[in-house]
C-alpha positions in Angstrom: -30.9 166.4 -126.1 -31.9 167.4 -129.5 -32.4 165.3 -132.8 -33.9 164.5 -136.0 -36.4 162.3 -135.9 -37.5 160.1 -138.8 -41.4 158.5 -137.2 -42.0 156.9 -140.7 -40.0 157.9 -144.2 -40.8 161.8 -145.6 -42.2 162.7 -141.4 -39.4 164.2 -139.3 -39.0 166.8 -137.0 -35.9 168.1 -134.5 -37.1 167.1 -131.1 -36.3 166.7 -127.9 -35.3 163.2 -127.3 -33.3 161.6 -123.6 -29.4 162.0 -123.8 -28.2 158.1 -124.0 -26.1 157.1 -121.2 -23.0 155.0 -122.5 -22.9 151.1 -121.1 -20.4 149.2 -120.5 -18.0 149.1 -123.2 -19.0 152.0 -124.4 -18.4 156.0 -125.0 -20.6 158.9 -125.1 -20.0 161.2 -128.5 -20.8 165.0 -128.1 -21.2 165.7 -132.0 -19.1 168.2 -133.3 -20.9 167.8 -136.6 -21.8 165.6 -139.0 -21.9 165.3 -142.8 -24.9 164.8 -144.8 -24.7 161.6 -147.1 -26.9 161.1 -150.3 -27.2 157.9 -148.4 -29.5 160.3 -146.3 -31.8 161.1 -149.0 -32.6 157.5 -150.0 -33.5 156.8 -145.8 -35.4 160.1 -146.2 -37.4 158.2 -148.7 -37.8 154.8 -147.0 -35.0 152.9 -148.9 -31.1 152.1 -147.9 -32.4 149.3 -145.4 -33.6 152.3 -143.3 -35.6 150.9 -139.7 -37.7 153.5 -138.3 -38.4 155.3 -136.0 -34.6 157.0 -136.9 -32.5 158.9 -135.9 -30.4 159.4 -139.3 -26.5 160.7 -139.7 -23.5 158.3 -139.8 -20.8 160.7 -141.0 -19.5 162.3 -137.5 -16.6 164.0 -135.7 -17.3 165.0 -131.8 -15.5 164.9 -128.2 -15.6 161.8 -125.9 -17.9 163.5 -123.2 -18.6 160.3 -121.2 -17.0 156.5 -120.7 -18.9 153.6 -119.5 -17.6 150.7 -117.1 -14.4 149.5 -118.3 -13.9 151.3 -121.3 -9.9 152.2 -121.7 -7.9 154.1 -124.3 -9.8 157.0 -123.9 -9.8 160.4 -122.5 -13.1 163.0 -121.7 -12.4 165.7 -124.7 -10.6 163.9 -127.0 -11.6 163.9 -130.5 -13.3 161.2 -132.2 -15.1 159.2 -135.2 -17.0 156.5 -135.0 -17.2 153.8 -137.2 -21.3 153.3 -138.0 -20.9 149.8 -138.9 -21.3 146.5 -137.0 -21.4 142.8 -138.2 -23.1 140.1 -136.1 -20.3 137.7 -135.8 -22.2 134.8 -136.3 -23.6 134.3 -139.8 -22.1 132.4 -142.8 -20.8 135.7 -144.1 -18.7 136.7 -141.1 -17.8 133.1 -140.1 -15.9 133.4 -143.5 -14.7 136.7 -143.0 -16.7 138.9 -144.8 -18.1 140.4 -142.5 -19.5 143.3 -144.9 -21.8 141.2 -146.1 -23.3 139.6 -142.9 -26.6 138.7 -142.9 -27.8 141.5 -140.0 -25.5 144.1 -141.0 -25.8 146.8 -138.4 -25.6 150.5 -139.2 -25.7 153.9 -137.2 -27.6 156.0 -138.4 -29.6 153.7 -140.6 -31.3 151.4 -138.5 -29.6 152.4 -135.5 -29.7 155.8 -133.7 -27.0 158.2 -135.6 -25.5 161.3 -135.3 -28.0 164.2 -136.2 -28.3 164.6 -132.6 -26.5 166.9 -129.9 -24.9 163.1 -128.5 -24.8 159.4 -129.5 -23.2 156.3 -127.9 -21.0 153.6 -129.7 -19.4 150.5 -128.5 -15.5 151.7 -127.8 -14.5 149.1 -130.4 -15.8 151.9 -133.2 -14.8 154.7 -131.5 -11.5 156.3 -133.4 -9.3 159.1 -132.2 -9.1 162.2 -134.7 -7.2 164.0 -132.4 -5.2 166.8 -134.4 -7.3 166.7 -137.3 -9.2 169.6 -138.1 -12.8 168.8 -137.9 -13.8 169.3 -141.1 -11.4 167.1 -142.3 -12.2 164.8 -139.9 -16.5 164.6 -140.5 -14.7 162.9 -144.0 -13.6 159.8 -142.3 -16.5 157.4 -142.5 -16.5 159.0 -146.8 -12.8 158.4 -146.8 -13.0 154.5 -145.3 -15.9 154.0 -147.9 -13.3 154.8 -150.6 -10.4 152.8 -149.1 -12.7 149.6 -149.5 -13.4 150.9 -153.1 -10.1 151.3 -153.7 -9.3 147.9 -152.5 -11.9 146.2 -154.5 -10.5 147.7 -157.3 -6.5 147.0 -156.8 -5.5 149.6 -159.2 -1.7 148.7 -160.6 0.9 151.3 -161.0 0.2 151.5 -165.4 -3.5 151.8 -165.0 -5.6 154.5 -166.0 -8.8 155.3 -164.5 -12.5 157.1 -164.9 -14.6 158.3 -162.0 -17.9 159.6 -163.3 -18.9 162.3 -160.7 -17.4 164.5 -159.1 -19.4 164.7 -155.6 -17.7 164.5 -152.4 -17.2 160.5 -152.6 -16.4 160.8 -156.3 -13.1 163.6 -155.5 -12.0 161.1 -152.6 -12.3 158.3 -154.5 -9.9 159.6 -157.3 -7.4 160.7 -155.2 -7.1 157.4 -153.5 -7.0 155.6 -157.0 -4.1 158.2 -157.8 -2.1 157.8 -154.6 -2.7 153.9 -155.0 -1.2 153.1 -158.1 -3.1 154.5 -160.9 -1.3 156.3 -163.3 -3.6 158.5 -164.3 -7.0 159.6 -163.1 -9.8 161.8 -165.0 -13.3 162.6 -163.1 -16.1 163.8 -165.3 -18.9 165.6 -164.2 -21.9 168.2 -164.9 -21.3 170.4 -162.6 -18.5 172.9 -163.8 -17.9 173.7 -159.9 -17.3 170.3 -158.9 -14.6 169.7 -161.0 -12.8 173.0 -160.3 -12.7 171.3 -156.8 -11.1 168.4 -158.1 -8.9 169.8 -160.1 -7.6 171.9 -157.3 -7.2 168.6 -155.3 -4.7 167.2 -157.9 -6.7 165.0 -159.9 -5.1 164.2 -163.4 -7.8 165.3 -165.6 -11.6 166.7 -165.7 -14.2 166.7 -168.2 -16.9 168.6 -168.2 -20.4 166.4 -169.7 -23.4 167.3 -170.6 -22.1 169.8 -173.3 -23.9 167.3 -176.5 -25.6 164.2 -175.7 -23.7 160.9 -173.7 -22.9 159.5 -176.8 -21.1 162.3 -177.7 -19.5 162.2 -173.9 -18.7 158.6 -174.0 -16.7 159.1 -177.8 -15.0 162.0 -176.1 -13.7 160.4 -172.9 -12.8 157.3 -174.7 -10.6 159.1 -177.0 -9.2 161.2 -173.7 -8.1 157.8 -172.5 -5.0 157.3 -174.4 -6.2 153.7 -175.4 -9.8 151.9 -175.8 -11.2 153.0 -172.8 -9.8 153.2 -169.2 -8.3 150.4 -167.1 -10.8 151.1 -164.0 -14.0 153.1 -164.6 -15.7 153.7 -161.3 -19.6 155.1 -161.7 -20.0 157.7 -158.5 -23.5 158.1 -159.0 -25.6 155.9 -159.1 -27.6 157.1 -162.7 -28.8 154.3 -164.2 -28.3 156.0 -167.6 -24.2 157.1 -166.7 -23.9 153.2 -164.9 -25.0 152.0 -168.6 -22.0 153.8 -170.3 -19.2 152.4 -167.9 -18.6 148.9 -170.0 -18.5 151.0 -172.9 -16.0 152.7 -171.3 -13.9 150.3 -170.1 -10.8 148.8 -171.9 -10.4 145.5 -172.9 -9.5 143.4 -169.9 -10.5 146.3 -167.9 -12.7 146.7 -164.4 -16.1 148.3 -163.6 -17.0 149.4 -160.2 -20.2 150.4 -159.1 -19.7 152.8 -156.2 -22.8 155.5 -156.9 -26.1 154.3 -154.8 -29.0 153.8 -157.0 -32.4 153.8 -156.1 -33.8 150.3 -154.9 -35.7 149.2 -157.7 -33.2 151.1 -160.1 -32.7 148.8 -163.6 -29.7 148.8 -166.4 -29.1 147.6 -169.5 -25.4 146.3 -170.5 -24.2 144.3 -173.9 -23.5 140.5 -172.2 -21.6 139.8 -175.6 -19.3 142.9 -175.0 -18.4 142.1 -171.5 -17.9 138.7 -172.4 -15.8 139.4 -175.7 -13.7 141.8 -174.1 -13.8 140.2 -170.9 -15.0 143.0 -168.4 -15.0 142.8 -165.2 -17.8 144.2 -163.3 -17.8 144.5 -159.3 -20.0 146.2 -156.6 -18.2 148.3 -153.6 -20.9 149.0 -150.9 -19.7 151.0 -147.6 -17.1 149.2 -145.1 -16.5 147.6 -142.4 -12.3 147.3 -141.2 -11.4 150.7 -143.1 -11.4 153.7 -140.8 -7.4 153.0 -139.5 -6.7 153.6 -143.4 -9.1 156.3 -143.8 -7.4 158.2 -140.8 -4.0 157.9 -141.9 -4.6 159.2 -145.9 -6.4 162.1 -144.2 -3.5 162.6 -141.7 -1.0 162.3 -144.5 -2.9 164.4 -146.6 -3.0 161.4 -149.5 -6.7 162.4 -149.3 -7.7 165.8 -149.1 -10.9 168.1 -148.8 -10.3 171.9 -148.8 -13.1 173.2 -150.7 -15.4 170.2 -150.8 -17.7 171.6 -147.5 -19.9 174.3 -149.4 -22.9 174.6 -146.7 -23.5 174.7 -143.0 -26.5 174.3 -141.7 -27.9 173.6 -137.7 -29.3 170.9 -136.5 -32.9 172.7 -136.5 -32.4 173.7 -139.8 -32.2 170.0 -141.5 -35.2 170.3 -143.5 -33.5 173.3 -145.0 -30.3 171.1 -145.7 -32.9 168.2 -147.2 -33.7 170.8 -149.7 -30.5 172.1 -150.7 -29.1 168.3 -151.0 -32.0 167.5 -153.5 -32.0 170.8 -155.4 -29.3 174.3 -154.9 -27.2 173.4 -157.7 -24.3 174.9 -155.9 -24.0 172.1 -153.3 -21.0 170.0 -152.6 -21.1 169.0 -149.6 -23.1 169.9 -146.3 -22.4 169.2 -142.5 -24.9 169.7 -139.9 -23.2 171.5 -136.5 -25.9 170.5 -133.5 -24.7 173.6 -131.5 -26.1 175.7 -134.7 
């Protein structure tokens, strides 16, 4: 079969690579397509816990094409997701049932083979039917199940009010889930005019365009948008270190911070301890998932989450270094999925 290939960080190439056979327990994936991540720029670059040599891609929607021994609930051509993440079972971590933070987190498509590849094998017990989804809502489940965890980390209550800064494909889902999960009102803000003519088409509350002064003048602006001090949840989407710094500012008395955005590695921030203390902020960390696809599926099946417009470039599985570039540099990309078949 075909795939990207990741030798070391920065040295791919789409190769020819053997077709996995599924063991037992397992199924055999024929990729429909699969989404690129900004998670897959950081493992472009070495970082994100990325084990090479890789085979990169964990946002996927294909067709069971094969079943290993003993493997039940499934049918040849039915269509799928798979969940790219795997705890060990047996560390502290997942002993007390967390298992999101075990100690040898595994990963698809990060240091396991993903999904830029024609095929890919996963253990049945991450294998979830997207039958009757369209796939390109479907490619926005592992996204979607990212953002339910958020969502739960955060517990928004039905009079909250709350700030997403960005408005990129994780950004949009994440502020629709915060509306359709209690918060009263939602605004995204981002720099890209585009991006938030997307959102607002999706139904969120309110958008605001930065960048027009400076991010002082951005922060007075929003805070004065927000109907009180600042916003009950503020949720960076980013992963700036300069836009993480403005979310205590941002944030109401009492209210709750959530970093959702990945930042570079060695990335650093500077925050006011007296203001969070004074005012009592809390400030968490959301990072991927591990339980959440059943709840991804059924807000995309209900259409609590949606993503018309949010796909703005295809590109084939030999074109990915094209795709890399766009990512990092067309300034009219949202989001791009990469179809194997071409």
């Amino acid at each position: 079969m075909r795939a990207v290939v990741y030798d070391s960080p920065f040295t791919l190439e789409v190769r020819e690579v053997p077709t996995p056979e599924p063991g037992p327990g397992e199924v055999r994936v024929a990729v429909l397509q699969t989404g690129f991540c900004g998670t897959d720029l950081h493992l472009h670059a070495g970082g994100f816990m990325g084990a090479y040599p890789l085979i990169p891609g964990h946002e996927t929607v294909g067709v069971v094409d094969a079943l290993g021994e003993g493997v039940t609930g499934f049918t040849v051509g039915e269509q799928v997701t798979i969940n790219p993440n795997a705890s060990c079972g047996l560390c502290p971590y997942c002993r007390e049932g967390r298992p999101l933070l075990c100690d040898d987190l595994r990963a698809k498509g990060v240091n396991r083979p993903g999904m830029f590849a024609e095929y890919t094998v996963a253990p049945a017990r991450q294998v979830f039917s997207v039958d009757g989804l369209d796939p390109d809502v479907a490619v926005f489940t592992e996204p979607t199940s990212c953002v339910s965890h958020g969502v739960e980390r955060l517990s928004p209550t039905p009079n909250s009010t709350a700030l997403v800064l960005g408005a990129g494909p994780t950004g949009i889902l994440l502020a629709q889930l915060l509306a359709t999960n209690g918060a009263a009102h939602v605004t995204i803000a981002d720099r890209a005019a585009f991006k938030l003519d997307t959102a607002g088409r999706l139904g969120i509350d309110a958008t605001y365009l930065m960048g027009r002064d400076d991010l002082a003048t951005d922060v007075d602006r929003l805070r004065a948008g927000s109907g009180a001090d600042g916003f009950d949840l503020v949720v960076d989407a980013t992963g700036v270190p300069a836009l993480v710094e403005q979310c205590v500012p941002l944030a109401r008395k009492g209210g709750t911070v959530a970093l959702y955005g990945v930042a570079d590695h060695d990335a650093r921030v500077t925050i006011n301890p007296y203001d969070v203390f004074q005012r009592e902020i809390t400030i968490k960390g959301s990072f991927a998932e591990i339980h959440s696809f059943p709840s991804a599926i059924a807000a995309l099946r209900a259409r609590r989450v949606r993503t018309d417009g949010i796909i703005t470039h295809r590109y084939g599985l030999e074109d990915y270094e094209k795709a890399l570039r766009a990512i990092a540099h067309h300034p009219g990309v949202h989001k791009i999925v990469i179809d194997p078949r071409g």
